[in-house]
N, C-alpha and C positions, 0 to 999 in steps of 0.2 A: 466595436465588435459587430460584424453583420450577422442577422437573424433569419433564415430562411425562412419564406413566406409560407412553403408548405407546413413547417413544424407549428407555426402558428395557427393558418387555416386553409384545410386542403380538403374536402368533400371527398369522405370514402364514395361516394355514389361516383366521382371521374376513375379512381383506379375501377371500380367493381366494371363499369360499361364499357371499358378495353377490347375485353377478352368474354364479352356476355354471348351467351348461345340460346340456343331455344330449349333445351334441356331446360338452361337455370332458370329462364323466364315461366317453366313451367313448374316448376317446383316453387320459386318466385310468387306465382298465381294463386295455387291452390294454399298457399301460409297465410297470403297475404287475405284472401277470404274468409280465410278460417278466422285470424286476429282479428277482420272486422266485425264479422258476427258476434266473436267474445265481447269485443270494446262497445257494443251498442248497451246492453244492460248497465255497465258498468260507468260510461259518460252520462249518462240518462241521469244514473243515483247520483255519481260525485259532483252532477252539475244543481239538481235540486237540494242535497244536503247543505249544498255551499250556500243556503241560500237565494239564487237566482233561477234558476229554471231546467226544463231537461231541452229545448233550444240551445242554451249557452252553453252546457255541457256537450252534446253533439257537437256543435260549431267550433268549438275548442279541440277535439279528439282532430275532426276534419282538418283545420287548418293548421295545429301546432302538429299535429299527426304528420302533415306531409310536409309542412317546411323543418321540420327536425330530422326526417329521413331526406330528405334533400342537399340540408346544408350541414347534418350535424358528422361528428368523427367516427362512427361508428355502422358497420355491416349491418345489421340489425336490431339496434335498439328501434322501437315502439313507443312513440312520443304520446301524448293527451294528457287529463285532469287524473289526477289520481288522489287518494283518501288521506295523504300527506297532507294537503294543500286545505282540507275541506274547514279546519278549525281556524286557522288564519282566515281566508276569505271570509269567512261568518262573522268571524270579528271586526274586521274593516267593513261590512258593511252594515253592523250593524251602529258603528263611528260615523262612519264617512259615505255611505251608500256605495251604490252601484260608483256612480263616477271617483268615488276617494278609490274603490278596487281598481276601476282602469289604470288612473294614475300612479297606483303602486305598484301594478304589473308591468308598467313600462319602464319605471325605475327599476324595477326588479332585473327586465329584459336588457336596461344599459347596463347595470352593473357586472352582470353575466358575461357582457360581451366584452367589457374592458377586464373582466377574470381571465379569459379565454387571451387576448392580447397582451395580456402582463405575465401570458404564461406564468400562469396560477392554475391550472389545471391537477399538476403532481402533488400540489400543495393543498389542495381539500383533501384530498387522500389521506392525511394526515391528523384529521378529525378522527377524534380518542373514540373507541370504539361502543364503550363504558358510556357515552354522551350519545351519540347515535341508538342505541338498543333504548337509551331511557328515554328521549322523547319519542321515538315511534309506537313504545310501550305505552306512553301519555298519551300520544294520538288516538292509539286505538281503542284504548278506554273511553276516551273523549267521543270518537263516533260513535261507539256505544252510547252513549248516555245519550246523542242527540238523537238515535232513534228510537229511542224508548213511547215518543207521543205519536208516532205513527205504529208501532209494533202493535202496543193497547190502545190505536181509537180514541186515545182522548179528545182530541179536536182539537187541543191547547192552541189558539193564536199567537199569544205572547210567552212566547219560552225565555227565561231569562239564559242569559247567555253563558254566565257566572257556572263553574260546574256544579258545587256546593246547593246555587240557587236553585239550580235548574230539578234536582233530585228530592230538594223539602216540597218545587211546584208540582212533581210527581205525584207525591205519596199525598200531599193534599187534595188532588184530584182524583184519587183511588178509583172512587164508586162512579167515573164516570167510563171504565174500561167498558171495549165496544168487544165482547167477545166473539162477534166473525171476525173483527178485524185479530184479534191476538189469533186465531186459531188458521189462519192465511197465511199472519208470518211465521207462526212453527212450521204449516206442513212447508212454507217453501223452505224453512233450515233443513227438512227433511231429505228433501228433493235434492238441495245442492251436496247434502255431506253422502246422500247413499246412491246420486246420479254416478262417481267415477268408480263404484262398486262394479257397476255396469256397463259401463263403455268409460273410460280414460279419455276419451277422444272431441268427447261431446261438454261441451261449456254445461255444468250444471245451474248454473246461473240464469241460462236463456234457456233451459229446458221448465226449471222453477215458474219463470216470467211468463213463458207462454201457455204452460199449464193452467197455473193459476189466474191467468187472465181470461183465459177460454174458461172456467168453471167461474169465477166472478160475475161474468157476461153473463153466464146463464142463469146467477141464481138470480140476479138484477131481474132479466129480458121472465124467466119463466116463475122464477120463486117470489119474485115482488119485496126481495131485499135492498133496499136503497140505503140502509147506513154505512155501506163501507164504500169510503171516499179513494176517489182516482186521481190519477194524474190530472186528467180532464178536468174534476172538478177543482181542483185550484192554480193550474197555471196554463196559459195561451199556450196550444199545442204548433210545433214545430211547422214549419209549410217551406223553410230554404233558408240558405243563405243569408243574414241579413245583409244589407248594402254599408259598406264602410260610412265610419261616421264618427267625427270627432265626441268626445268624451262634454255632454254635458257639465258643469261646473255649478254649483250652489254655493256660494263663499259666505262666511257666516258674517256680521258687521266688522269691517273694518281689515280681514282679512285678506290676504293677497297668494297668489298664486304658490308662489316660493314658500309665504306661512304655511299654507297646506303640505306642501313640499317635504317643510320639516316634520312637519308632525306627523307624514306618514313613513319614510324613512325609517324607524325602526320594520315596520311594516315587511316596507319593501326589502331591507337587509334578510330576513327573516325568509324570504319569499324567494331570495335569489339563491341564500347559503341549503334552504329544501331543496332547491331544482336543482344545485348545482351536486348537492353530496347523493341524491338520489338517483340521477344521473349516470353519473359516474362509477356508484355502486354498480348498479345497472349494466354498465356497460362494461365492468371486472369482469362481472358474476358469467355475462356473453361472453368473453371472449377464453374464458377457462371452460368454456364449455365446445365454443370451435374453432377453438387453439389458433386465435387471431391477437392483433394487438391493437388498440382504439386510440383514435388522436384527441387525448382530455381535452386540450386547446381549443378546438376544431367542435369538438363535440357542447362544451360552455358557449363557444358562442354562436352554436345553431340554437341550442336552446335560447339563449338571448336574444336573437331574431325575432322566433317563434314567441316570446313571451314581448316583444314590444310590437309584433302586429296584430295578435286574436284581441286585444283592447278593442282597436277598433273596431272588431264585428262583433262586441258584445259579448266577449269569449274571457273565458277566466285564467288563472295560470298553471302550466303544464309543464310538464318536465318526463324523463324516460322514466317508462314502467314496467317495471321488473319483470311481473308477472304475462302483460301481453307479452313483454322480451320474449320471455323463456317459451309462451304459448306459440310464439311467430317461429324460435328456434327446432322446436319439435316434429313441426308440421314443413320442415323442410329450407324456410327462408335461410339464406344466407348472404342476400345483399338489400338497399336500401329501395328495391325495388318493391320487394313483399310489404314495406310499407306506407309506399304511395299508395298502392292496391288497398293497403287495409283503410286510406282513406278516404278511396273512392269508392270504395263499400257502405261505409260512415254517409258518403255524400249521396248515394242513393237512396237511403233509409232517410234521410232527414226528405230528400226530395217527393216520394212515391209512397214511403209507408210511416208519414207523422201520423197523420192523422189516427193510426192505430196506436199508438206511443200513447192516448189520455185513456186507455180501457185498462192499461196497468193500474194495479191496485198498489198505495201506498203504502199499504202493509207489507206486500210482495216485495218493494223494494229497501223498508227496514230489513227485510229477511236478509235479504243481498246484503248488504250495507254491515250487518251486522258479524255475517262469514267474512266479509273483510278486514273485518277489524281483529278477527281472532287470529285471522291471517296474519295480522300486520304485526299483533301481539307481542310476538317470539317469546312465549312464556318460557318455552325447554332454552331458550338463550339466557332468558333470569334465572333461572334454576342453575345452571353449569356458570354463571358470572357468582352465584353465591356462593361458590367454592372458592373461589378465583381472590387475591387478597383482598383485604378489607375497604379499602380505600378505592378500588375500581369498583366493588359493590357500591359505595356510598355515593360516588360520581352519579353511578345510573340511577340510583334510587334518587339523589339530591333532584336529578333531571326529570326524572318521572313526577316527583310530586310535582315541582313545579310547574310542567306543562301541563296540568290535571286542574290545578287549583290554581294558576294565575295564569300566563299564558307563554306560547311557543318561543316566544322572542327573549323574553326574560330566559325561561328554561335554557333557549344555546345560550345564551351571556355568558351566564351564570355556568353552566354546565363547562362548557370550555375553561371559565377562569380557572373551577377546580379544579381540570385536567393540566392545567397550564402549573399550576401551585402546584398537583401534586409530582409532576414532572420533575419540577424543579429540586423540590426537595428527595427526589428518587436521583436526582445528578447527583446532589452536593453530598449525600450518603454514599455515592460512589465515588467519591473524590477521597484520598486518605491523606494522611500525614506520618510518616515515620521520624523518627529522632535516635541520630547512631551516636554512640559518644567513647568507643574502646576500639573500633577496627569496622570495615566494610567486607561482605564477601564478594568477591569478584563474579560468582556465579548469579548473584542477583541481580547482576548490573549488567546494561550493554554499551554502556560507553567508556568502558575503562580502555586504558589502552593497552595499559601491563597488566593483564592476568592472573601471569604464574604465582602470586602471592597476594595474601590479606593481605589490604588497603590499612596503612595503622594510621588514628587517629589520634594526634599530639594534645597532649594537655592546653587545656586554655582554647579549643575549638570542636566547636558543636556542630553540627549534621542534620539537618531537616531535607526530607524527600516529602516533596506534593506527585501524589500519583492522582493525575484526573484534569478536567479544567478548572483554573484559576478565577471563578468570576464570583458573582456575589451572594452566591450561596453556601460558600466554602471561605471566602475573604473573613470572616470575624474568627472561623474556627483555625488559623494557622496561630492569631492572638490568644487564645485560649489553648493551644497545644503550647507555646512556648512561657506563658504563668502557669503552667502545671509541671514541667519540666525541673522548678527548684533547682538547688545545687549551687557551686558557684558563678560568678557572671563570668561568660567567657569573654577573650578575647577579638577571635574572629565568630560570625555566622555563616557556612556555608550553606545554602539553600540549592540541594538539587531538585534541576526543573525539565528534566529529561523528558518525565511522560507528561508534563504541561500542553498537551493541543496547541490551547489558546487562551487567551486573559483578557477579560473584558476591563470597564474602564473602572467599573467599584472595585476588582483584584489589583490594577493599576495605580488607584488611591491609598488601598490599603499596603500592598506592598511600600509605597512609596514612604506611605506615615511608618511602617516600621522600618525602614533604611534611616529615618531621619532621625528617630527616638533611638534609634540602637547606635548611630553618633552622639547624640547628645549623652549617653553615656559611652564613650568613649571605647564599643563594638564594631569594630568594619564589619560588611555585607558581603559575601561572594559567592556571585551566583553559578551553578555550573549548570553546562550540558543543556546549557537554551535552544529551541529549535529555532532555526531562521524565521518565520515567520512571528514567532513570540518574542525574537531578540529585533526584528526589526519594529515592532510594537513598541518595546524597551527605548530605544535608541529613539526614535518619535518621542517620546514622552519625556524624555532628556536625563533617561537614567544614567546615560556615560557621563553627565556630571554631575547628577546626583552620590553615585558609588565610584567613578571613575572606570574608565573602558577597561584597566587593564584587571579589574574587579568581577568583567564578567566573562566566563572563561567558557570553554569549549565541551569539555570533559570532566570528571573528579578528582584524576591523575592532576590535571591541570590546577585546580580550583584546591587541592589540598595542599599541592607546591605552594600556591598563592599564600596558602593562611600561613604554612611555618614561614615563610619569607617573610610576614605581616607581625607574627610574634616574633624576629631577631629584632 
């Protein structure tokens, strides 16, 4: 079967520059400015929460920013570091350092990209929705909790990383709250929830930052307050670019490349199934908004790209974000142009105005950090999921504790199995079993051939209808509908398998042990109304002599001639 290269990977950026005019380059322009100035507060935080710095967070928005609008499937998604990623990263690095992250970003970035080629794309989409709401819920809790020592000033150095831990290291350090610093990141929760009161238009986030930065500065420069601590004072402010550079290695005794390999692999799984289902959310959510359609394929593996080359420059992992989307979408973008723009935005700020990036106050950016999370929350989503049946509630909630209290990678395992278990058993309840034993009605049925009259069923032959698939969720309960049936033993079984889809290889087992035991007491089997694909399965598996071909019949008309024929 040939697979067209396009459907695989085809750069919405060659359709959009066909037919580009100066019109779209201008409305192109002015989004793609707009998204940069949003994404500068917002790289800053998710690059310093993660651990590593507001350098790597810029450098990550810049470069995953434009190589995900360049190669990825999508008009306008808006690639960089987003609050998804920020609980992962901390935890590998606080495992494996800086260099275990690179090495699992780039694992992260191959797997993406052989997603996108195994067209796997339609197939995340299909992540239980009940699993997604619970860990983003988890997540956002989780940032929560990591900004709590920058919101109150504590100074904490060593934050355990543990959620549990991290909350008794709180309350133990109570009496060392810096109250300028809590009272900085209120008024900037202030700023961002009552700035779109006032203009919509205007990022409350960077209107928060620069406020509060300019009144910080001055109480520092005129009021002689020195305890509220900045960017500046604890991490190397931004000045460009770094120069590419392979991945430092620290291998513990006796340890090899590939050992590392393995032990970060959950990791990296973890890092690529984020990028890939956030993504793609991402780029639904775009394209019901400008009634476009996005190549998942195409789109998994620009993100793939993009997360196996920012390693190199000391860049964290990225994926499409929703919220610049939707910011880029408003303001006019509508091709992958608006977000090279918004990365050469990114690339000015890092170039010309680092040096002002260390007067931010780290309270300022709990503040940020902390409207993200509430954002990311979807509490009115828990709320309307708790109506919603029980078992879709307990999926989310199973997911949520777990990403709260152990960590993200466990939580999809886990989260997924129960989506997967309770699938299965929501099939196999819709799988039935009927049992006719006096006459069939013709109007129930679509494979009769004679209609005009009840179907009469002759003494000595019993009637079972499987309506659903055949496989091993339904395989023991066809044995238990026929030991509750009682009565006398018949002579023949008909088994209609009209609405049978399909039968996997446990309904193949198990049919077969009851064809063999319903001989050994001395009951033929006949099966009616198999669909080709289920009788060609049959016939594979060597039912034609097992039961004998002329045993498995077409229709019931057929299949009930067969039984009286079978009792003369």
């Amino acid at each position: 079967m040939k697979i067209s290269v396009k459907k695989v990977f085809y750069p919405k950026i060659i359709t959009c520059l066909k037919n580009y005019s100066k019109e779209r380059f201008a409305a192109d322009l002015m989004a793609g400015v707009i998204v940069g100035i949003v994404a500068i507060p917002l790289a800053i935080a998710f690059g310093i929460a993660s651990g590593v710095g507001p350098t790597e967070g810029l450098v990550t928005a810049i470069i995953a920013g434009f190589l995900i609008s360049l190669l990825g499937g999508s008009k306008v998604q808006i690639g960089g570091p987003t609050g998804a990623f920020i609980v992962v990263i901390y935890g590998i690095i606080q495992q494996h350092g800086v260099a275990g992250l690179a090495i699992a970003t780039i694992m992260a970035g191959v797997l993406l990209v052989l997603m996108g080629a195994f067209r796997l794309g339609n197939v995340i989409k299909f992540v239980p929705y009940p699993v997604v709401v619970g860990f983003t819920a988890g997540i956002a809790l989780t940032i929560f909790s990591t900004q709590m020592n920058d919101l109150f000033g504590l100074g904490l150095t060593n934050v355990p990383a543990n959620f549990i831990d991290k909350w008794i290291c709180y309350f133990q350090n109570v009496s060392q709250v810096n109250w300028w610093a809590l009272a900085i990141g209120i008024t900037t929760l202030l700023i961002i929830i009552f700035t779109p009161k006032i203009s919509k238009k205007i990022p409350g986030s960077l209107v928060a930052i620069i406020v509060i930065t300019v009144i910080v500065w001055a109480m520092k420069r005129f009021g002689g307050i020195e305890s509220i601590r900045t960017i500046g004072d604890l991490y190397e402010l931004p000045t460009g670019i770094p120069a590419p550079k392979m991945p430092r290695l620290n291998f513990a005794e006796g340890q090899t490349l590939f050992g590392l390999m393995q032990l970060l692999a959950p990791s990296a799984f973890t890092i690529a199934m984020l990028g890939a289902i956030e993504s793609l959310l991402s780029a639904m959510v775009a394209d019901s908004v400008i009634g476009d359609k996005h190549n998942s394929n195409t789109e998994l593996i620009g993100q793939g790209i993009a997360n196996i080359v920012v390693p190199f420059f000391g860049g964290i992992p990225a994926t499409g974000a929703i919220a610049r989307t939707m910011t880029n979408i408003n303001n006019g973008g509508r091709t992958p142009v608006a977000g090279l723009i918004h990365a050469g935005v990114l690339l000015l700020v890092l170039l010309f105005l680092g040096n002002l990036v260390g007067y931010i106050p780290m309270a300022c950016l709990a503040g940020v950090l902390i409207m993200v999370a509430y954002n990311m929350s979807g509490w009115r989503t828990i709320v309307s999921l708790s109506k919603n049946p029980k078992s879709d509630f307990a999926v989310m909630l199973t997911t949520f504790v777990l990403t709260v209290v152990f960590d993200l990678t466990i939580a999809i395992e886990v989260g997924l199995l129960l989506a997967i278990v309770l699938f299965l058993h929501r099939t196999s309840e819709s799988t039935s079993i009927k049992v006719f034993y006096d006459e069939i009605d013709p109007s129930e049925g679509t494979d009769i051939a004679l209609n005009e009259q009840k179907l009469t069923i002759a003494d000595g032959i019993e009637v079972y209808e499987i309506d659903g698939p055949y496989f091993f969720g339904i395989a023991n309960k066809f044995d238990e509908i026929m030991m509750q049936t009682g009565g006398e033993t018949p002579q023949v079984r008909v088994i209609r398998m009209r609405k049978v889809p399909f039968i996997d290889s446990t309904g193949l087992h198990n049919l077969e042990n009851l064809c063999r035991q319903s001989q050994r007491e001395g009951i033929t089997v006949v099966l009616s109304g198999v669909n080709p694909s289920v009788r060609d399965t049959l016939i594979k598996a060597g039912f034609k002599e097992i039961i004998g071909k002329e045993n498995i019949c077409p229709h019931i008309n057929a299949a009930l001639k067969r039984a009286e024929s079978l009792l003369k």
